[in-house]
GUZA-413705 format. One line per field, with one value per residue (C-alpha): residue in three letters; x, y, z. Coordinates in Angstrom, 3 decimals. Each point is the difference from the previous one (the first is absolute). Layout:
<rs>
code	[ALA	...]
px	[X	...]
py	[Y	...]
pz	[Z	...]
</rs>
This chain:
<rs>
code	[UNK	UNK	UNK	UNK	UNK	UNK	UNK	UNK	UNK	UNK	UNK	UNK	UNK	UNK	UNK	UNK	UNK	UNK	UNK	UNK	UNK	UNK	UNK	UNK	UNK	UNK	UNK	UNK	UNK	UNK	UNK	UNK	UNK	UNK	UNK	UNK	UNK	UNK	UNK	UNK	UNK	UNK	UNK	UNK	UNK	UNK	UNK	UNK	UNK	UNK	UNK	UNK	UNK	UNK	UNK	UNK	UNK	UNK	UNK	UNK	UNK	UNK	UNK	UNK	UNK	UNK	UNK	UNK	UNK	UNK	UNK	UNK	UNK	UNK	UNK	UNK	UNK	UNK	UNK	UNK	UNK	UNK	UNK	UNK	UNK	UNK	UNK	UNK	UNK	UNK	UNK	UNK	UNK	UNK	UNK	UNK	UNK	UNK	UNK	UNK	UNK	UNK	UNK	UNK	UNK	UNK	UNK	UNK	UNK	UNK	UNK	UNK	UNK	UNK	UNK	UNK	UNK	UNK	UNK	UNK	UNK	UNK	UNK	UNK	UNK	UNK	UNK	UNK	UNK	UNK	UNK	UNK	UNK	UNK	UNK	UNK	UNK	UNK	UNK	UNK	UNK	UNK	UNK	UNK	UNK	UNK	UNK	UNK	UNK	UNK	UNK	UNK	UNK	UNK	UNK	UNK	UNK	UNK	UNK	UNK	UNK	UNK	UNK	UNK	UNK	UNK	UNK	UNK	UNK	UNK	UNK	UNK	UNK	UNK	UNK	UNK	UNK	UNK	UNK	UNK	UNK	UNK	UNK	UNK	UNK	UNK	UNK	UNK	UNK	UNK	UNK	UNK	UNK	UNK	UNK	UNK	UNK	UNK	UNK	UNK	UNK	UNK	UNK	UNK	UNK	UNK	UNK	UNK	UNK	UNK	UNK	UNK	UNK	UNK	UNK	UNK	UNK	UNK	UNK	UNK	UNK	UNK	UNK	UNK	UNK	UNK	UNK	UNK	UNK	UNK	UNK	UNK	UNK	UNK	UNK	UNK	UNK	UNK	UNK	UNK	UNK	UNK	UNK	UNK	UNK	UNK	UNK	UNK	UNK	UNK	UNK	UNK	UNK	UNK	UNK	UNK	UNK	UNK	UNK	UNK	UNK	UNK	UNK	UNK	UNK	UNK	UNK	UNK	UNK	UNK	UNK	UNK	UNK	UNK	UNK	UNK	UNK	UNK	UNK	UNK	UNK	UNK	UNK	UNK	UNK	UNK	UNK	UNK	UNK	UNK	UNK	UNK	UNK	UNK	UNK	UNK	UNK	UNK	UNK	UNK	UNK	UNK	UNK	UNK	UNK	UNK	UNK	UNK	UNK	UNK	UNK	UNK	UNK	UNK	UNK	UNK	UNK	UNK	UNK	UNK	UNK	UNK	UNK	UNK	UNK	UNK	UNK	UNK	UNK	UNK	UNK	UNK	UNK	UNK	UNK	UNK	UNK	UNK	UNK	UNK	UNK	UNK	UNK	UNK	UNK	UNK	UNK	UNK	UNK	UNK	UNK	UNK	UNK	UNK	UNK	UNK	UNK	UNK	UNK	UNK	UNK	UNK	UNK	UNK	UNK	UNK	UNK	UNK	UNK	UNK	UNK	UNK	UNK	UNK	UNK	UNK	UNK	UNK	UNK	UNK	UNK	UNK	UNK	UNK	UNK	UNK	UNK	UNK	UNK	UNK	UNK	UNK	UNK	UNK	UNK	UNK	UNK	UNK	UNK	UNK	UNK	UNK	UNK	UNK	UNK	UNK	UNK	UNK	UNK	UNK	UNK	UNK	UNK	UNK	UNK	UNK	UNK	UNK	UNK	UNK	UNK	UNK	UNK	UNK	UNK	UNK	UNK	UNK	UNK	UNK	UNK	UNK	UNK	UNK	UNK	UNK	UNK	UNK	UNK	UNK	UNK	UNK	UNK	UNK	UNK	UNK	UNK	UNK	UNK	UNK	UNK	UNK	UNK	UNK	UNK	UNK	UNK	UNK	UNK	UNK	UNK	UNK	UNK	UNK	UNK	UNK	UNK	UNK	UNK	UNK	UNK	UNK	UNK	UNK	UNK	UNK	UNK	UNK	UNK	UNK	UNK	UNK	UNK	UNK	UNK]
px	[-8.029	0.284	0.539	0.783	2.922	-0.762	2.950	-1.465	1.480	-0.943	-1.718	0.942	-2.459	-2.149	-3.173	-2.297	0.052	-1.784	-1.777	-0.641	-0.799	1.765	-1.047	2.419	-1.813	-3.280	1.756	-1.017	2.261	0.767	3.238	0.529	2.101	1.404	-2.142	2.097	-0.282	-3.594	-0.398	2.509	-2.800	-2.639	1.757	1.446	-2.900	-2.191	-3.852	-1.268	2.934	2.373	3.712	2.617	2.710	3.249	0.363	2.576	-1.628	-3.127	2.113	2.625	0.174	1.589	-0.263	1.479	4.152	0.735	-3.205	1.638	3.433	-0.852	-2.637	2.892	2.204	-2.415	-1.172	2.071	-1.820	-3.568	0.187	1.703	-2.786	-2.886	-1.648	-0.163	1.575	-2.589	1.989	-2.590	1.700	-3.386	-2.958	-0.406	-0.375	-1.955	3.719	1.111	-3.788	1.025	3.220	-0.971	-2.809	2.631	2.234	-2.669	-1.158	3.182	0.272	-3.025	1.655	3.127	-1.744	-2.001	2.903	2.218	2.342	2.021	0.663	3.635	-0.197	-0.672	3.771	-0.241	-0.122	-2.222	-2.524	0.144	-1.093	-3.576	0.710	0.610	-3.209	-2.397	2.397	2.873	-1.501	2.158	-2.673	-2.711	-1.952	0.744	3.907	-0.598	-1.688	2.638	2.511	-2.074	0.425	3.611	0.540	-2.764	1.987	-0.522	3.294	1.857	-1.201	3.074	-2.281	-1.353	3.703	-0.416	-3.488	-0.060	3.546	-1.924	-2.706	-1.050	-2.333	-1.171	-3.033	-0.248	-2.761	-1.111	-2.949	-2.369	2.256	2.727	1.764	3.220	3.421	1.594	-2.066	0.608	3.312	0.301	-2.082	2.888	0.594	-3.614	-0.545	3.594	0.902	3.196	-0.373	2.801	2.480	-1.311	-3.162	0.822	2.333	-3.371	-1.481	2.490	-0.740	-3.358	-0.955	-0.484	2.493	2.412	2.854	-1.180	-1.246	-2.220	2.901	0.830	3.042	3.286	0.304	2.609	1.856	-1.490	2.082	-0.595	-3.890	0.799	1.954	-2.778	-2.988	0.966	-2.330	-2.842	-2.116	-1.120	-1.663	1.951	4.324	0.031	-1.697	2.661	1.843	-3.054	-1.876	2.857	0.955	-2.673	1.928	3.418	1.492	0.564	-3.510	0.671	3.015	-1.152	-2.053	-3.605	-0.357	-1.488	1.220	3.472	0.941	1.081	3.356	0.611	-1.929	2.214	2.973	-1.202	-0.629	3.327	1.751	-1.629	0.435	3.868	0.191	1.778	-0.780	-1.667	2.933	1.664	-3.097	-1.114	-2.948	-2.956	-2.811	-2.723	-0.689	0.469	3.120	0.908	-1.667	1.629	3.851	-1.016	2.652	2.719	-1.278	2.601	3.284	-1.310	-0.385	3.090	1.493	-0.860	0.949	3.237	0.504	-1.081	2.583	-2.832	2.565	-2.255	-3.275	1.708	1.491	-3.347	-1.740	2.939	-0.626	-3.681	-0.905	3.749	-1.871	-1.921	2.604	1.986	3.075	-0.639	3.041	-2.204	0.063	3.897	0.425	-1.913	2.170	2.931	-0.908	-0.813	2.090	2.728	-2.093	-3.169	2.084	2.035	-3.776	-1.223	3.093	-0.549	-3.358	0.072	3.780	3.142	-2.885	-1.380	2.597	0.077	1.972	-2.275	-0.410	3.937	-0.378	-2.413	2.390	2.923	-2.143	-1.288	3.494	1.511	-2.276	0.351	1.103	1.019	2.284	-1.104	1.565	-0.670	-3.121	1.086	-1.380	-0.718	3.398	0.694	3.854	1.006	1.411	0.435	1.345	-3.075	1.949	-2.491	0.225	0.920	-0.298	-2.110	2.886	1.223	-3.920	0.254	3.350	-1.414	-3.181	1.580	1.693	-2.887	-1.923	2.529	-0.286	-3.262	0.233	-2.791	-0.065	-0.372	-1.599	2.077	-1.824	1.129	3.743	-0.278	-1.398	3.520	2.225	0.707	0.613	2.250	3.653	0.844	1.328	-2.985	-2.339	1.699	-0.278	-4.084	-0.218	1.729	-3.285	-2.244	1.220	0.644	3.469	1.847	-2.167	0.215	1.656	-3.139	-1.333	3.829	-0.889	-2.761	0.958	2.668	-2.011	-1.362	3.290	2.119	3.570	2.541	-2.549	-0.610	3.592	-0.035	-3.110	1.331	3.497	-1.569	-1.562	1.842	1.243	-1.460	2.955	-1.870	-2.930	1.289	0.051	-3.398	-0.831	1.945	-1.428	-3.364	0.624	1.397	-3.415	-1.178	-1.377	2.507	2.421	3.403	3.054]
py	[-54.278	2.970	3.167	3.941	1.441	2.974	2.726	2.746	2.271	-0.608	1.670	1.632	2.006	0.639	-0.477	-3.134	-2.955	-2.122	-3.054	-3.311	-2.927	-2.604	-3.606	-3.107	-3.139	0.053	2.141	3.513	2.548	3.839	1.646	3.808	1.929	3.643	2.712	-0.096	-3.209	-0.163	3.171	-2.317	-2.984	2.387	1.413	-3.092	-2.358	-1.196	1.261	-3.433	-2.561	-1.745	1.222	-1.359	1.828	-0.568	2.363	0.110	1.448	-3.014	-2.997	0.636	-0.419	2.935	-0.653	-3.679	0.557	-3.725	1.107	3.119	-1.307	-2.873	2.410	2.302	-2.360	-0.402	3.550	-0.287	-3.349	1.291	3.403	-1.707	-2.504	2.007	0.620	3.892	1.973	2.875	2.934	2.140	3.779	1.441	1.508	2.350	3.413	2.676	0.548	-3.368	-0.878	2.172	-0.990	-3.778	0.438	1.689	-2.718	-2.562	2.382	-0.325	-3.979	-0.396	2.302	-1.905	-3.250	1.410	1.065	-3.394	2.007	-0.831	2.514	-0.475	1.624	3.347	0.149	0.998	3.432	-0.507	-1.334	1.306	3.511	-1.455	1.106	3.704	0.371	-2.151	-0.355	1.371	3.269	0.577	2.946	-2.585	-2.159	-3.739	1.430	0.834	-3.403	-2.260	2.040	-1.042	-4.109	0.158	1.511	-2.647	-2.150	-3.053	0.841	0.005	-3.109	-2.548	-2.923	1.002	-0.223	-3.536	-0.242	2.044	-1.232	-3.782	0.483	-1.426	3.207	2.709	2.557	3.222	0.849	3.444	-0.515	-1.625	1.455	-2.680	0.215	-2.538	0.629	-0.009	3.257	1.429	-0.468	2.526	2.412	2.522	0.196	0.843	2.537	1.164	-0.835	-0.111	-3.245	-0.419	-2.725	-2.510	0.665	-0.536	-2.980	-1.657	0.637	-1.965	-3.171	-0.006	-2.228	2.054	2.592	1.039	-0.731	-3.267	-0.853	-2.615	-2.319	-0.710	2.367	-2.294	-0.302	2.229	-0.965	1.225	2.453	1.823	-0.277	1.316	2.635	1.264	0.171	1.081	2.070	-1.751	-0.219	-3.146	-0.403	-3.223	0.556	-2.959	0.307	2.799	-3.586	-2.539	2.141	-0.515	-3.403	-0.907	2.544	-1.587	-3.636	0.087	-1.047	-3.509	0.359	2.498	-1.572	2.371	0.414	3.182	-2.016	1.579	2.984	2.248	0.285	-3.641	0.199	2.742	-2.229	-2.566	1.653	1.416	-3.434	-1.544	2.672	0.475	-3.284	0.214	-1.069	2.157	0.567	2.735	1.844	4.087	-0.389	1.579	1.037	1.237	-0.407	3.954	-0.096	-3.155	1.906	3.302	-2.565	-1.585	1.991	-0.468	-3.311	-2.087	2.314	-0.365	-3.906	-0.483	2.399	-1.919	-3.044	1.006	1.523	-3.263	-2.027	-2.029	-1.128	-2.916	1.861	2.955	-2.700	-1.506	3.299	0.793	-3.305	0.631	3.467	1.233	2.561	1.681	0.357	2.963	1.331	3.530	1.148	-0.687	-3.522	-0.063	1.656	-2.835	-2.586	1.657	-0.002	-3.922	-2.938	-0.281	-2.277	2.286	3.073	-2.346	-1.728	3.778	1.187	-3.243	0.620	4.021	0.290	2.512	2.958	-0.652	0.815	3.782	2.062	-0.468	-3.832	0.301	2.036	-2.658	-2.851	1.476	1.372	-4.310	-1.188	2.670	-0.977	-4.134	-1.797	-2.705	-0.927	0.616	0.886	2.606	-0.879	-0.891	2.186	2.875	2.159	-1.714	0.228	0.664	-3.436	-0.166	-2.714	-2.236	-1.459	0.654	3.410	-0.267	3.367	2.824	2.508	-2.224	-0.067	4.106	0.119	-2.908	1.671	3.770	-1.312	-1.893	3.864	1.723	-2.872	1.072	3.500	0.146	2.321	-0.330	2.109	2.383	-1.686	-3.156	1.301	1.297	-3.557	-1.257	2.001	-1.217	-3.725	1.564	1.193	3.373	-1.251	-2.159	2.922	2.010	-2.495	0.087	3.330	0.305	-1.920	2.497	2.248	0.011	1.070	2.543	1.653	3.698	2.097	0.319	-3.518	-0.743	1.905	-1.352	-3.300	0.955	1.046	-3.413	-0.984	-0.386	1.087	-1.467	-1.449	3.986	0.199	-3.314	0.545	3.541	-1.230	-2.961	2.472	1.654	3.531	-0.071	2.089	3.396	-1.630	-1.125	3.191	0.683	-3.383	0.702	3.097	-0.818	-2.761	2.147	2.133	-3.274	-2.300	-2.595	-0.045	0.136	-1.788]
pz	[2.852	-1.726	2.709	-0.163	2.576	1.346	0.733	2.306	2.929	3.651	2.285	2.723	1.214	2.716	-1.843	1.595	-1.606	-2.041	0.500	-3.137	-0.317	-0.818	-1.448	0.199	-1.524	2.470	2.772	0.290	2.132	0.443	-0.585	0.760	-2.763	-0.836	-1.275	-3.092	-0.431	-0.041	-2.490	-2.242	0.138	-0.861	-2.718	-2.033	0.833	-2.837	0.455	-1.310	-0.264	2.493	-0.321	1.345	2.263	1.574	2.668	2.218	3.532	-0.786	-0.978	2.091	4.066	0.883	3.872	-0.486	-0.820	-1.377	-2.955	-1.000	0.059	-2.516	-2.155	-0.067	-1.894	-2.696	-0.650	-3.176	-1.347	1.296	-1.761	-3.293	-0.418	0.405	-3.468	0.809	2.852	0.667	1.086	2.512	0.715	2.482	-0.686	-2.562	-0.257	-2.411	-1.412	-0.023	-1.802	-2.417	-0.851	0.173	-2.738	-2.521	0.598	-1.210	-2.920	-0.909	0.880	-2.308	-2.744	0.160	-0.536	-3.096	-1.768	1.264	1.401	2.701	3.404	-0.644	-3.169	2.036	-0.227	-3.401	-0.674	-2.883	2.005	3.219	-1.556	1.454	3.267	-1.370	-1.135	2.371	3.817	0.412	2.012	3.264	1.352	-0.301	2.439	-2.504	0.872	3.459	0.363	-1.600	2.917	2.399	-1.035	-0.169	3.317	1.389	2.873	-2.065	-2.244	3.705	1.449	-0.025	-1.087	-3.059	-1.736	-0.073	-0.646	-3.731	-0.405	0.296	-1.948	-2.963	-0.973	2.115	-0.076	2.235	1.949	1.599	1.799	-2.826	-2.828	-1.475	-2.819	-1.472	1.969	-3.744	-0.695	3.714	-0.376	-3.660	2.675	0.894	-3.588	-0.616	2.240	0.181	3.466	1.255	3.123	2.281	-0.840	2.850	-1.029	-3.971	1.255	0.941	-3.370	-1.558	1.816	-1.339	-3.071	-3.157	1.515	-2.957	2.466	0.274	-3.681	1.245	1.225	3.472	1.094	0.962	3.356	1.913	3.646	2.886	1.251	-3.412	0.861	3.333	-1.567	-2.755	2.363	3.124	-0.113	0.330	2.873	2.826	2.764	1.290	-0.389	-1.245	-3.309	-1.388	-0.594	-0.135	-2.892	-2.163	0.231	-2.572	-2.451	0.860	-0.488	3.577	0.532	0.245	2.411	2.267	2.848	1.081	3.578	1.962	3.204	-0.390	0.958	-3.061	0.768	-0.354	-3.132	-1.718	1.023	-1.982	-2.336	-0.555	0.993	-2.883	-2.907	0.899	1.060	3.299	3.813	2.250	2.098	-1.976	-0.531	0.531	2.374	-0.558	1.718	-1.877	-4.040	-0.137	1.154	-2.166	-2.761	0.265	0.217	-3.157	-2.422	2.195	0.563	-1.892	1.520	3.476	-0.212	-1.554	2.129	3.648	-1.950	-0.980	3.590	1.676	-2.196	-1.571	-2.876	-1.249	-0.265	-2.009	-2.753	-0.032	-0.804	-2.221	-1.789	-0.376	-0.615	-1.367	-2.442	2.435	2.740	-0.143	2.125	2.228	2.135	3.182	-0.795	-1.223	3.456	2.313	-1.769	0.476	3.909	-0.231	-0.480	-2.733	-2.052	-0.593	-1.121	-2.184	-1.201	-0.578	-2.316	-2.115	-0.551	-0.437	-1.270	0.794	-0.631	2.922	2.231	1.116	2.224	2.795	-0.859	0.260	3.344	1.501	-0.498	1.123	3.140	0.491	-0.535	2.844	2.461	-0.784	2.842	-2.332	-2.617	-3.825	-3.291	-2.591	-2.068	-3.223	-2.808	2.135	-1.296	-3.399	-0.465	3.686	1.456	3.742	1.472	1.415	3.112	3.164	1.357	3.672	1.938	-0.393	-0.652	-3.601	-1.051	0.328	-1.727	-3.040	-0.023	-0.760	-2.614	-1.332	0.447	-1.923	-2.500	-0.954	0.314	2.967	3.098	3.487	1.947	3.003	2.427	-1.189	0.052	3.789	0.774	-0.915	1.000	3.098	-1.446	-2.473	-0.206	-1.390	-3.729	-0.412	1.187	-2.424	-2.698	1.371	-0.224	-3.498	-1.650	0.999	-2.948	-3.498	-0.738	-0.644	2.817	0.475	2.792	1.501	-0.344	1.561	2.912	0.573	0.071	2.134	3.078	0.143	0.858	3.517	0.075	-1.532	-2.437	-1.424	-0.795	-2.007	-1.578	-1.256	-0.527	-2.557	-2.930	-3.135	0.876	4.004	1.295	-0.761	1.458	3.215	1.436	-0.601	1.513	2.802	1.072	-0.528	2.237	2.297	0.561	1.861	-2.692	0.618	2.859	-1.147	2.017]
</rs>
């Protein structure tokens, strides 16, 4: 049977609703509907023949949740077989009337001359809308604004529903014209839509974007990612609305029964392909919304942290192209396990590793209550002997030389936080990293003050021509910097 979809906004008003009738075989029964929805009927109905429409608030059970769950799931097949998806954007207004009737003047003109509203794009013949549109203090301009910033072009639902189509016609109250010609609109009357609201054009057939052939379809979390702006009433529809434009349609199971936390998890478990338990958690769709960019660093990052080894050579395995290395996430595997920093610097190579990276692992391996050995490939070219490191004090000692290795830094908290677990040459030796030599006198001194006695004297004692130095050291140690024995 041969059936129109209709792709409308909802209603949300306060308005009182309406009553029709509705026939099933010899059964007869009332159903109440939206203001809207009933100007929509009166506007697209046929004053002498039947026509058939698919419309979601009638043929759907909103009230029963096992209906809309299943209906849900085959938005994408419902709007894709229906000969014509009629695209209804309100009632009209004397602006919009205008506006409407010199988009079909020009419909009909197009059709006279066999031209196509594509070929707008071509300077040569787009000089129409010079002489007969383009006229930005006019009411055919001011009325064209006015459908473009109609809520329609926000509604999360209607991405699937032009992007499914098989042809499409706008309406405006009675007014319709073909969504190829809509579509060369901004370029007729010189408009300038937003990019969410132009994204939209593009999905319809007859767009130039589209060039009547279905546009590939793209991951969800890419779909999440381009319209985040757009608007529900239910959470759950800033994902369901776009399963029908994904390939995750099919795996992807519809159910308003969960709670849309759990459904973002799943979400995000099955396009990165890992188990729930290493997860961010998320609340609300804004806030999973607003995470989306930093989407990929924060997953891998709790992963990473959590020591999920196996799920990160999974994703690794699948999606190696579109994975890519930020020091947050070298930083969380350098606080894991051995095996998921050594799994990371496979995948993302020695350019990966940066001083803080370098910091981080040092920091892990200080605080290890357990034996472990240097991770190999971490310092190219500096061997250390991988027998088990057995006390805290010869992971410091290993782990300053490993530091200095790499010309890193630590910080002079970090070098108060040893000192008491460290003798006075391998302080020194500590305290020696922290610049680049040959330091200057005053660089010297201050280095010196961090220093308890005899340490000073050794430090001082250690550097080319210190002897006129020590003096100053000395006495500036003397004013009650450093105490001197």
């Amino acid at each position: 049977m041969e059936y129109e979809a209709v792709s409308y906004t909802w209603d949300h008003s306060d308005e009182s609703l309406h009553s029709i009738e509705v026939h099933e075989g010899t059964i007869r029964s009332f159903i109440t509907i939206s203001p809207s929805l009933y100007r929509l009927l009166m506007d697209l109905r046929y004053p002498r023949n039947d026509r058939i429409l698919w419309i979601d608030a009638i043929c759907i059970d909103q009230h029963h949740i096992g209906e809309r769950n299943h209906q849900v799931q085959q938005m994408a097949t419902i709007y894709g077989q229906a000969y014509c998806v009629l695209v209804w954007l309100g009632t009209s207004t004397p602006e919009i009337d205008l506006a409407m009737t010199s988009l079909s003047k020009y419909q009909k003109f197009c059709r006279d001359m066999k031209w196509m509203p594509q070929d707008l794009a071509i300077d040569a013949k787009a000089n129409i809308r010079e002489r007969n549109l383009q006229n930005q203090n006019g009411p055919s301009y001011s009325g064209m604004v006015q459908l473009f910033n109609r809520p329609w072009f926000r509604r999360v639902w209607v991405l699937q529903e032009v992007r499914n189509a098989q042809r499409t016609s706008i309406y405006c109250g009675k007014h319709s014209v073909s969504s190829a010609l809509f579509c060369s609109a901004p370029i007729l009357f010189g408009i300038d839509v937003d990019p969410h609201c132009q994204a939209v054009l593009d999905l319809m057939p007859g767009s130039p974007a589209r060039s009547n052939k279905q546009p590939p379809s793209q991951e969800l979390l890419t779909l999440l990612q381009q319209f985040r702006k757009a608007q529900a009433t239910v959470e759950h529809d800033h994902i369901y609305a776009l399963l029908g434009l994904s390939p995750d349609q099919k795996i992807l199971h519809v159910s308003y029964e969960k709670p849309i936390s759990q459904v973002i998890s799943e979400v995000v478990c099955h396009t990165c392909q890992f188990d729930v338990a290493g997860l961010p958690l998320y609340s609300s769709i804004f806030e999973f919304q607003a995470d989306l960019d930093k989407l990929q660093e924060r997953v891998l990052e709790r992963l990473a942290k959590n020591g999920h080894a196996a799920t990160l050579k999974n994703i690794f395995r699948e999606h190696s192209d579109k994975i890519f290395a930020t020091e947050k996430i070298m930083i969380a595997a350098a606080q894991s396990e051995e095996k998921v920093l050594e799994l990371m610097i496979k995948q993302f190579g020695q350019s990966s590793i940066t001083k803080n990276v370098v910091i981080a692992v040092l920091q892990n391996r200080a605080l290890s209550a357990t034996p472990f050995k240097l991770i190999e490939g971490l310092a190219e070219g500096f061997m250390v002997d991988n027998k088990a490191w057995g006390t805290l004090i010869h992971q410091i000692r290993n782990n300053k030389r490993y530091l200095g290795c790499l010309n890193a830094s630590i910080t002079d908290a970090e070098v108060r936080a040893l000192r008491r677990q460290l003798g006075d040459g391998e302080y020194i030796e500590l305290i020696l990293r922290k610049v680049n030599f040959p330091a200057s006198p005053e660089e010297l001194i201050l280095i010196a003050i961090h220093l308890e006695t005899p340490a000073i004297t050794h430090l001082l004692l250690c550097c080319e021509g210190i002897k006129k130095l020590f003096g100053n050291a000395q006495s500036y140690t003397h004013k009650g910097a450093v105490s001197q024995e």
